[in-house]
C-alpha positions in Angstrom: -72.6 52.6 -42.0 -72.8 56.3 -41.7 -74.6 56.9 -38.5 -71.9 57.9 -35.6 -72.6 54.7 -33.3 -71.0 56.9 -30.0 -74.1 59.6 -30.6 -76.1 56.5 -29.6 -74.0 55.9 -26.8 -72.4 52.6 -28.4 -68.9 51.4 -28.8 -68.0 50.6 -32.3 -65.6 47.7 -32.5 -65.3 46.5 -36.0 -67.7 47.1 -39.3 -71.2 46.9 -38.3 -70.3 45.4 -34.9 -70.7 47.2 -31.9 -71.6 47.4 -27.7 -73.4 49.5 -25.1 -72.4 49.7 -21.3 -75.7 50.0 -19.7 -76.5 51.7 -16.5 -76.6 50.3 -13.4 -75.2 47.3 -13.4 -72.9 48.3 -16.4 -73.8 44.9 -18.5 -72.7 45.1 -21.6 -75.4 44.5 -24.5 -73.8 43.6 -28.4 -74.8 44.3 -31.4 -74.0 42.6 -35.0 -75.6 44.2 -38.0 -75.4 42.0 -41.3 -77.1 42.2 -44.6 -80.4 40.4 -43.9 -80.6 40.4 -40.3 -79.6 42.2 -36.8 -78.0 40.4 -33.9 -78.7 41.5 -30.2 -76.5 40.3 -27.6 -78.4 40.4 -24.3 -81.3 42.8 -23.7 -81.2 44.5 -20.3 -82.6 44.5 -16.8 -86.1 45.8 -17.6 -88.4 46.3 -20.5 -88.0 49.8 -20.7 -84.0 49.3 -21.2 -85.2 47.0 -23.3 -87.3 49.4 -25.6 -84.6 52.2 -25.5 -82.1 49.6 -26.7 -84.8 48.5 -29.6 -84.7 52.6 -30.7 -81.3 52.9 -30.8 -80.5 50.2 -32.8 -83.4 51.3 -35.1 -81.8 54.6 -35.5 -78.0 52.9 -35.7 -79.7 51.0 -38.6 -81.7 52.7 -40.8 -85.1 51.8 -39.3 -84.2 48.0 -39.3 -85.9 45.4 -36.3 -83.9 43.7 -34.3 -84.3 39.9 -35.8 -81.9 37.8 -33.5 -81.3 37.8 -29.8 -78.3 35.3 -28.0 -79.1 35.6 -24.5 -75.3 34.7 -22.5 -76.9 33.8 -19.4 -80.1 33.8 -17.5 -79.3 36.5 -14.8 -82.3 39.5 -14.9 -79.0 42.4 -16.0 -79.3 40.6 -19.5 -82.9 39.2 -19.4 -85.9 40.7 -18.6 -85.7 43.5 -22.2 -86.2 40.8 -24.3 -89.8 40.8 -24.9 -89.4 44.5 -26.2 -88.4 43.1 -29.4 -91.4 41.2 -31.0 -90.7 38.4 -33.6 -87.2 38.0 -32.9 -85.7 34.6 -32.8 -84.4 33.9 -29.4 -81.0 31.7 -29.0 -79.8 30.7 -25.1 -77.4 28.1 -24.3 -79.5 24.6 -24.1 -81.4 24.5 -20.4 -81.9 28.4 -20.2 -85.3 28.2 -21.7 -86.5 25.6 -19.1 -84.9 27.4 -16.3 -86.3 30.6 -17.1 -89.7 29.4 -17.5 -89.4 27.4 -14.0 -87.4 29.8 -11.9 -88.9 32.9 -13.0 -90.3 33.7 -9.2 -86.8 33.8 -8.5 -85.5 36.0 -11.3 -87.9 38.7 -10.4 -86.9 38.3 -6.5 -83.2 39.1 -7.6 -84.0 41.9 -9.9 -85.3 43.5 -6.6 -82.9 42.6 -4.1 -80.7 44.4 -6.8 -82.7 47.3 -6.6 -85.1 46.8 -9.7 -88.3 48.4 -9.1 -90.6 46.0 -8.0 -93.3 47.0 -10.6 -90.8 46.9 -13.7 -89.3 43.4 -12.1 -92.8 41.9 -12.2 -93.5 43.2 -15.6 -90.7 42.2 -17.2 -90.8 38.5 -15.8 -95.0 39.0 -16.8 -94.1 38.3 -20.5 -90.5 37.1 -19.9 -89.5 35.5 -23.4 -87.6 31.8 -23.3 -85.1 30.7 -26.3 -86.9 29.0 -28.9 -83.5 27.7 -30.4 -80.8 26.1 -27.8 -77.1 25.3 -28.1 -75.5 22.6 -27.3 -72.7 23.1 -28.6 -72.0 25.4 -31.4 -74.8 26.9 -33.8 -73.8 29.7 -37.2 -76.1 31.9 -38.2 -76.1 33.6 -41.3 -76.6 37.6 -40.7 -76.7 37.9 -44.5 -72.9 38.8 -45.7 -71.6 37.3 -42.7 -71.8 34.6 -40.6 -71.6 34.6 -36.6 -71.0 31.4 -34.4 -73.2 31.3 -31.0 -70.5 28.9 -29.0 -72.0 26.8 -25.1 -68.6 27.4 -24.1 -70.0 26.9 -20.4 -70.7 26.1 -17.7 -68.8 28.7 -15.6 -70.7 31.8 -14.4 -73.9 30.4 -14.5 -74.7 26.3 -15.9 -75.7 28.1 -19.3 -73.1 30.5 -21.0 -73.5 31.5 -24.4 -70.9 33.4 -26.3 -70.6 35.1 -29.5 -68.1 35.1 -32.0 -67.9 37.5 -35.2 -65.4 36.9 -37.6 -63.5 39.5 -39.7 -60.6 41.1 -39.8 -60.8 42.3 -36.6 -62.3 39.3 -34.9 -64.5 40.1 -32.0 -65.8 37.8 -28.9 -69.0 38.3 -26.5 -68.5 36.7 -23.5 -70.8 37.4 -21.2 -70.4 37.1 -17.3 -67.3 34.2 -18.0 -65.7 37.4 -18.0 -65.8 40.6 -16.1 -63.3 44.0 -16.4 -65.1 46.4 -14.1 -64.9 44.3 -10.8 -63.9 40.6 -9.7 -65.9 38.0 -11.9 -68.5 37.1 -9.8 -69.4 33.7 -8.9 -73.1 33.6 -7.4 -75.0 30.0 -6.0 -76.1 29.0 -9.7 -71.7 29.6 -10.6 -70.2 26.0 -11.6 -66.3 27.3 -10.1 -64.7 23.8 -10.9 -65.7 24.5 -14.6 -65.2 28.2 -15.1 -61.3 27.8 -16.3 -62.0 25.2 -18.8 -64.5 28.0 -20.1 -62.3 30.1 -20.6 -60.2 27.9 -22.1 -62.8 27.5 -24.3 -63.4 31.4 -25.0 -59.6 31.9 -25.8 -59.4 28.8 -28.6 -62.4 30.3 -29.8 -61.2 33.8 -30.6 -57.6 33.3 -30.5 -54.5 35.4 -29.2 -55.7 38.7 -31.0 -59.6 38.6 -31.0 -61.1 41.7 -29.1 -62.9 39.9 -26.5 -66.4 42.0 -24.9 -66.8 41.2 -21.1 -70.0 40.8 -19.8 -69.4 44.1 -17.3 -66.3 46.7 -18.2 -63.9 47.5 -20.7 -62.9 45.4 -23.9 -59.7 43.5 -22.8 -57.5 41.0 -25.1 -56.8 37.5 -24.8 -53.8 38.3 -22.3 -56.3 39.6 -20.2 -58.8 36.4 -20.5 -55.7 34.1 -19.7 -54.9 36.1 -16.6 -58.2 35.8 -15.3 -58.4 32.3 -15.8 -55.3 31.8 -14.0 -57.2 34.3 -10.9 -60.0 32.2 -11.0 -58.2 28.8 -11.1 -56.6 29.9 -7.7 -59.8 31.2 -6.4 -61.6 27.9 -6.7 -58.7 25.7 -6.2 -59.1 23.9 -9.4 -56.0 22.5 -11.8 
């Protein structure tokens, strides 16, 4: 691809595979560009981030729509933008799409005890889009010229983690909030603690001991990084 992806603002990490650090909250949303189809992991805290993400991958891409979106976990920082992007096909691990629909009062209540403006909170969560497709367990989708695995590697941060893995020779891993670089992984009321080692477990078998692995917040780490916070969080939460 010719386009510079850091004029955008994004982080290239392999051919046609990329990430932006967002404001605020510094979530990280990815990006996987194939032949056929373009890949969006997460969307943002509001609409608006939502519709500046759907321009800049536009421009990264020659004019091309965003056609797939994996959603990691159903917190507002990598929610609410996803109705900015009409007619894509929307993948969450399996239970997101009920819980978004049923707890959607309370998304919008968090958004603003974050310091989401009200307005934008309630206008996101207005026309907030659910998962058509859930995974249960793992689910490939072909980009066109390569294929991408959407893994329930969960639960851990939330009851209903998603990750992405792209192959290639530099393989790459989106982890979501399993994993965090910028600050202590945090572990909220809806966290599963006794479970979140075993997902990371599951993370590390997934990529392997040289896969760039993308945390949900912060830099890109490697798998020595991933074990070492396991190991934290297994003493945190006491678990074996």
């Amino acid at each position: 691809m010719d386009v510079a992806w850091e004029d955008f603002g994004w982080e290239r990490l392999a051919d046609g595979v990329g990430r932006r650090r967002l404001p605020g909250w510094d979530a990280t949303v990815g990006l996987v560009v194939g032949e056929k189809a373009v890949l969006l992991y997460d969307t943002g805290s509001t609409l608006r981030e939502g519709t500046a993400l759907r321009t800049q991958v536009e421009s990264l891409t020659g004019g091309r729509r965003v056609t797939h979106i994996a959603l990691s976990h159903p917190h507002f920082d990598h929610v609410l933008g996803t109705a900015a992007f009409a007619g894509a096909e929307v993948y969450g691990a399996v239970g997101v799409d009920a819980l978004l629909r049923r707890e959607a009062s309370e998304l919008m209540a968090d958004a603003v005890r974050h310091g989401v403006d009200a307005f934008a909170a309630a206008e996101a969560v207005d026309v907030l889009v659910a998962p058509q497709h859930v995974v249960s367990g793992e689910w490939t989708l072909d980009l066109g010229g390569r294929q991408v695995l959407l893994a329930n590697v969960g639960p851990g941060h939330t009851a209903h983690d998603l990750a992405l893995f792209v192959p290639g020779g530099r393989e790459v891993v989106f982890c979501g909030d399993l994993v965090e670089e910028s600050g202590e992984p945090q572990a909220g009321p809806d966290a599963i603690p006794s479970r979140w080692p075993d997902a990371l477990d599951r993370l590390l078998a997934l990529g392997g001991a040289d896969a760039v692995y993308v945390p949900g917040h912060g830099a890109v780490v490697d798998a020595a990084f991933v074990r070492r916070q396991r190991e934290e969080l297994a003493r945190r939460f006491a678990v074996a």
